[in-house]
matplotlib code that plots the C-alpha trace (Angstrom):
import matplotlib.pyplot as plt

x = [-23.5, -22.7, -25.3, -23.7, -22.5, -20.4, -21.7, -19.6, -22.5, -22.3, -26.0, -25.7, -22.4, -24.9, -27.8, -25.4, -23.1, -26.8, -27.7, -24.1, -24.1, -27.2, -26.5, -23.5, -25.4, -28.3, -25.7, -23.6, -26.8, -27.7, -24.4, -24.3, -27.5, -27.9, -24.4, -25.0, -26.9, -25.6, -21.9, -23.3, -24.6, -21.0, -19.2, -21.4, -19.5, -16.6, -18.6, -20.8, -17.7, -16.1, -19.2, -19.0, -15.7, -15.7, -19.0, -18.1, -15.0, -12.4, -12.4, -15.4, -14.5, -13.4, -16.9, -18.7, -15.9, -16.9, -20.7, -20.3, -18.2, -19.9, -23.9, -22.7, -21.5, -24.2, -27.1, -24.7, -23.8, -24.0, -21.4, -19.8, -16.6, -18.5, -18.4, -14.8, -13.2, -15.9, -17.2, -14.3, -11.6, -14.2, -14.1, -10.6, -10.9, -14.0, -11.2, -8.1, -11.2, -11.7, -8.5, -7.3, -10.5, -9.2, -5.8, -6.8, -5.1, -5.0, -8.1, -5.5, -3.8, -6.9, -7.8, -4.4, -4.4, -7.3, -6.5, -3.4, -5.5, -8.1, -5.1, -3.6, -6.8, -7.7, -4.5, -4.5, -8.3, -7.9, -6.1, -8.2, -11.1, -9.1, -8.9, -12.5, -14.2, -11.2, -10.5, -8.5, -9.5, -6.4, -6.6, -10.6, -10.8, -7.8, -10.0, -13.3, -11.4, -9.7, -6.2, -4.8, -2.4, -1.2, 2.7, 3.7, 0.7, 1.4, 4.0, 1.3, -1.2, -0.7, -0.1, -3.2, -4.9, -3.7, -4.7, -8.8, -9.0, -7.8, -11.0, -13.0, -11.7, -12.2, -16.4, -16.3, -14.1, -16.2, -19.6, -17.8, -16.6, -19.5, -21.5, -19.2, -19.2, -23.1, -22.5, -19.7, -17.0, -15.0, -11.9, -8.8, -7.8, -4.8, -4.0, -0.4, 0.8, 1.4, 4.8, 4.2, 2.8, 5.5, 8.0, 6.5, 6.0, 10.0, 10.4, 7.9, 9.6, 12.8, 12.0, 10.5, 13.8, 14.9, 13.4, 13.3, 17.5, 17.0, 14.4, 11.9, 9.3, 6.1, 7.3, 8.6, 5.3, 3.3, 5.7, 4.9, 1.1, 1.3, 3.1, 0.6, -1.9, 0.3, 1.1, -2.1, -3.0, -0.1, -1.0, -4.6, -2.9, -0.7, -2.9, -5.4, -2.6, -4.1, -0.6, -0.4, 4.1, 3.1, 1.3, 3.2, 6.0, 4.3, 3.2, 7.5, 8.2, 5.6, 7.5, 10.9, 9.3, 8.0, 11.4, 13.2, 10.7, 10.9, 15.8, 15.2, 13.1, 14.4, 18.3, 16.5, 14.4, 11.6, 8.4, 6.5, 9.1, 10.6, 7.7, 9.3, 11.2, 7.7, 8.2, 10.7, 7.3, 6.2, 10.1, 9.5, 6.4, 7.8, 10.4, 8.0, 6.3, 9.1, 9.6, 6.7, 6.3, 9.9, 8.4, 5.1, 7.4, 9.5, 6.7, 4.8, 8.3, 8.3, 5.0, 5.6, 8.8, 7.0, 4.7, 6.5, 8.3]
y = [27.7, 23.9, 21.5, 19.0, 19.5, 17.3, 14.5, 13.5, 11.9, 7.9, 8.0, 10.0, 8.8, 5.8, 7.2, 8.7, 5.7, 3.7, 6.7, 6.7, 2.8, 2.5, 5.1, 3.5, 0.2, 1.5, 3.3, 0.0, -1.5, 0.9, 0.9, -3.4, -3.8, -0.6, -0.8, 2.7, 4.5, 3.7, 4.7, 8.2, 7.5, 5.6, 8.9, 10.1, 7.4, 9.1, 11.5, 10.4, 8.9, 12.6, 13.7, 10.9, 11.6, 15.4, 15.1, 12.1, 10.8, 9.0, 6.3, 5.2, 5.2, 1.5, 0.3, 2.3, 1.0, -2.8, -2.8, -0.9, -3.5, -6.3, -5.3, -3.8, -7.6, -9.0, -7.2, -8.1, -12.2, -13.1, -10.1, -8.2, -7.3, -3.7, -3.7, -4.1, -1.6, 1.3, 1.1, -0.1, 2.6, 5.2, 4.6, 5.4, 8.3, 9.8, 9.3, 11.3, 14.2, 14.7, 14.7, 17.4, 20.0, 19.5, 20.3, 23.0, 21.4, 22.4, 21.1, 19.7, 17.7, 16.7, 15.3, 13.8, 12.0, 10.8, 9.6, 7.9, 5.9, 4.8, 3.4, 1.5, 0.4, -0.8, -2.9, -4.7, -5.5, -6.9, -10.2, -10.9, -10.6, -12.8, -15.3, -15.3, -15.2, -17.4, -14.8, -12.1, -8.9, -7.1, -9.3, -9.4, -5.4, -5.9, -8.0, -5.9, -3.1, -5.2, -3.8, -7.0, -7.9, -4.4, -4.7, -3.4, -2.7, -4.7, -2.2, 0.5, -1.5, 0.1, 3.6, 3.2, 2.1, 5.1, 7.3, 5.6, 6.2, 9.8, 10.1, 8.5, 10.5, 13.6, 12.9, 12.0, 15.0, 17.3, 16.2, 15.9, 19.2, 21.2, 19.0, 20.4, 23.2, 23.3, 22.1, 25.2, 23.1, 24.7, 23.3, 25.4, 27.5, 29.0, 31.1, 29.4, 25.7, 24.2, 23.8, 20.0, 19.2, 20.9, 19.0, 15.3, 16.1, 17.0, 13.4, 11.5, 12.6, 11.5, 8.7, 8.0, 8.7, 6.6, 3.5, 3.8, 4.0, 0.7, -0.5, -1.2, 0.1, -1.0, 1.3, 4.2, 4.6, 4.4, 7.4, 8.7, 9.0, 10.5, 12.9, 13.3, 14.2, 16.7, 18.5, 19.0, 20.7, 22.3, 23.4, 24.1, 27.1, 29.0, 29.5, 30.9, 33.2, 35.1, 35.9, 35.8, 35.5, 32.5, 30.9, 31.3, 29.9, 26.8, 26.4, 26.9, 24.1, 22.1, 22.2, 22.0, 18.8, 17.0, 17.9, 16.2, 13.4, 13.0, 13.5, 10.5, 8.5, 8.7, 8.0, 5.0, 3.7, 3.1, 5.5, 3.8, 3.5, 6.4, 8.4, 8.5, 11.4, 13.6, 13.9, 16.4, 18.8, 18.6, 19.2, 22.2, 23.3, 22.7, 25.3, 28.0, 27.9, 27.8, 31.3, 32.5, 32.1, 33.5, 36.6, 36.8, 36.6, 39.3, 41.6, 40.8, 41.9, 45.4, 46.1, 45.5, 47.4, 50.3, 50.4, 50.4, 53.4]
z = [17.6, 16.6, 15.9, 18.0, 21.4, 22.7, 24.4, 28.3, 29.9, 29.2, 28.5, 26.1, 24.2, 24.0, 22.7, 20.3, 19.3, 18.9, 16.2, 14.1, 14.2, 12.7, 10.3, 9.1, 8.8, 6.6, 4.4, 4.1, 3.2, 0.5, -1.0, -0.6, -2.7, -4.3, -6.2, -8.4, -6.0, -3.1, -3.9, -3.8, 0.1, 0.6, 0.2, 3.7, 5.4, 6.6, 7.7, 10.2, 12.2, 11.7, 13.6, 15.9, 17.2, 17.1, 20.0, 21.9, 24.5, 21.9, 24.2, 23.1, 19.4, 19.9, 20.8, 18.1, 15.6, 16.7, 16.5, 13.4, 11.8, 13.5, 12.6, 8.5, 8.4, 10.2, 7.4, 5.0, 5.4, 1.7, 0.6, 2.9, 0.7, 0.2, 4.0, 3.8, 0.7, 1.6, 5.6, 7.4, 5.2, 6.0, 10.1, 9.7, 7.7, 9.8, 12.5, 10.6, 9.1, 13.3, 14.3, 11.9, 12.6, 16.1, 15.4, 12.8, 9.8, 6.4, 4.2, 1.8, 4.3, 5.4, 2.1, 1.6, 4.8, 4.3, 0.6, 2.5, 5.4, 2.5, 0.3, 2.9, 4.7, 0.9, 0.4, 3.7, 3.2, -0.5, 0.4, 3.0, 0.8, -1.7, 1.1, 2.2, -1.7, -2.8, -5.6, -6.7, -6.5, -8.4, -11.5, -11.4, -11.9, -14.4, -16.2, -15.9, -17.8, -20.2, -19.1, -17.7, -21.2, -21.1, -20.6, -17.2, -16.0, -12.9, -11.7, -12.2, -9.9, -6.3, -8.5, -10.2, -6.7, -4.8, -7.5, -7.8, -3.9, -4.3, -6.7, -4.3, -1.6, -2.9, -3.1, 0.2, 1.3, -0.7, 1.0, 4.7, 4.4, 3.2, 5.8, 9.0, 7.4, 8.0, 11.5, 12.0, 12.3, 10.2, 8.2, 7.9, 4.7, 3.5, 0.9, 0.7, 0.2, 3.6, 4.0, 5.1, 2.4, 0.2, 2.5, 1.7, -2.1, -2.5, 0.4, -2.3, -5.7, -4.2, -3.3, -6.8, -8.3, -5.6, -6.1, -10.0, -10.1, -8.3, -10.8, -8.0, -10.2, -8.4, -5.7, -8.3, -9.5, -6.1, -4.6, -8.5, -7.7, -4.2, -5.8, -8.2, -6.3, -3.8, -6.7, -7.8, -4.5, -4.7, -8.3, -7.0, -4.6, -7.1, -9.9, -6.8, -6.5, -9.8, -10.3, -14.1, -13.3, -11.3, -14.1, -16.7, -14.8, -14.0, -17.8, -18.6, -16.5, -16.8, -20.8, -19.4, -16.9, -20.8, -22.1, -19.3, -19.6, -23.6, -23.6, -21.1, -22.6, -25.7, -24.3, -22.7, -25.1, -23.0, -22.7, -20.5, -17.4, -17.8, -16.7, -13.4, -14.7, -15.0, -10.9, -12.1, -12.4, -8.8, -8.0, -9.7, -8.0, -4.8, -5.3, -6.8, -3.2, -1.7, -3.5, -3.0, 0.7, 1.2, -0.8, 1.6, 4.5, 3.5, 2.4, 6.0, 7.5, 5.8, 6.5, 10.0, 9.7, 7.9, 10.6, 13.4, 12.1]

ax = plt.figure().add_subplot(projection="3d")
ax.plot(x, y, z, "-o")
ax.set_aspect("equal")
plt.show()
């Protein structure tokens, strides 16, 4: 039996939007002037929209979203750029994590959809906090780490940005799904790789090769770290295979990926941009669950076989 039950009364969408809202506020808050502590109460954020939209009519998703906006900016006048990269990403995600219990999606899609709406909610919101705080964020947190002289480190910036939301994500992720879990909503696991996701990782390396013939690196190395992180779901679901075959394939190309990597870079003279040539690996992985879901397919069709005889 679920916690929540969904709420199709007006009065009670209210009574329930008036709850989340605040929620959402006094997080924001915590996280605003609690920097260190409250990034650990950030990472409920996409959670309570999640349960907001799993118990309530979507159509009122656009007045909660509002007065959530309106009132974390309104407790926050002197700095509300928190409100901005953490509260306003996470309404979006909260809306993605319902959307796929509803549709019964893979938890890894989940996570990588999520990861997705939180990068690109991220890079619309930077330059308008550039224009309100008349600064720059990119070159600020450049600066903080002392990476801003490295040589092309530039064409690594939406790579690297991707790759620090996927880390950020996967708290978040981690606590919203243990939390519905609580609540019996129930995410969906598979003991195999969706085949979507295998689909986009083959779409992304491509397009890595793609865009690094073209020497469009900024974009090489942004399709480079979505890939990065499909194949390291993807990589998360073979070795639960406890297959010791499996794994010892993915170590031999994993070495034939480097080798790839190292004849290229070496022909090229140039380490550093020919890392592209690393998205070789997930090319790889890609194919070994391919092969391995045409084997479970073919083993489900004898058994079926055998039994029907």
């Amino acid at each position: 039996m679920k916690a929540f039950s969904k709420r199709e009364k007006p009065k009670e969408s209210i009574a329930l939007t008036a709850f989340m809202v605040t929620l959402n506020v006094i997080l924001n808050a915590a996280n605003t002037y609690l920097p260190f502590i409250g990034y650990f109460f950030a990472c409920f954020l996409p959670l309570i929209s999640t349960i907001y939209v799993l118990n309530t009519k979507i159509k009122y998703y656009p007045i909660y979203f509002i007065a959530t906006i309106a009132l974390a900016i309104a407790s926050t006048p002197l700095n509300f750029s928190y409100t901005l990269l953490y509260l306003l990403p996470s309404l979006f995600c909260g809306l993605m994590y319902a959307a796929c219990v509803n549709k019964k999606m893979e938890a890894e899609l989940s996570y990588f959809y999520c990861t997705v709406i939180m990068f690109l909610v991220e890079i619309i919101t930077i330059p308008l906090i550039d224009l309100i705080y008349s600064t720059n964020t990119i070159e600020n947190l450049l600066t903080i780490f002392a990476i801003n002289n490295l040589q092309y480190i530039h064409l690594f910036i939406y790579g690297i940005i991707f790759l620090a939301n996927a880390l950020k994500e996967y708290f978040a992720y981690l606590v919203t799904k243990d939390e519905l879990q609580k609540l019996s909503y129930k995410m969906e696991e598979t003991q195999y790789c969706s085949m979507h996701l295998l689909v986009m990782t083959l779409i992304f390396s491509l397009m890595t090769f793609a865009f690094g013939f073209i020497k469009l690196y900024d974009f090489a190395f942004l399709f480079f770290s979505f890939t990065i992180i499909s194949s390291i779901l993807i990589l998360y679901k073979l070795i639960s295979l406890h297959k010791t075959s499996v794994n010892l394939l993915i170590i031999g190309v994993f070495i034939v990926s480097w080798f790839i990597y190292v004849f290229y870079a070496q022909m090229q003279n140039e380490y550093i941009l020919s890392l592209i040539m690393l998205d070789v690996f997930p090319i790889f992985l890609v194919i070994i669950s391919v092969i391995k879901y045409i084997n479970r397919l073919m083993a489900l069709r004898e058994a079926g076989e055998e039994k029907a005889q």
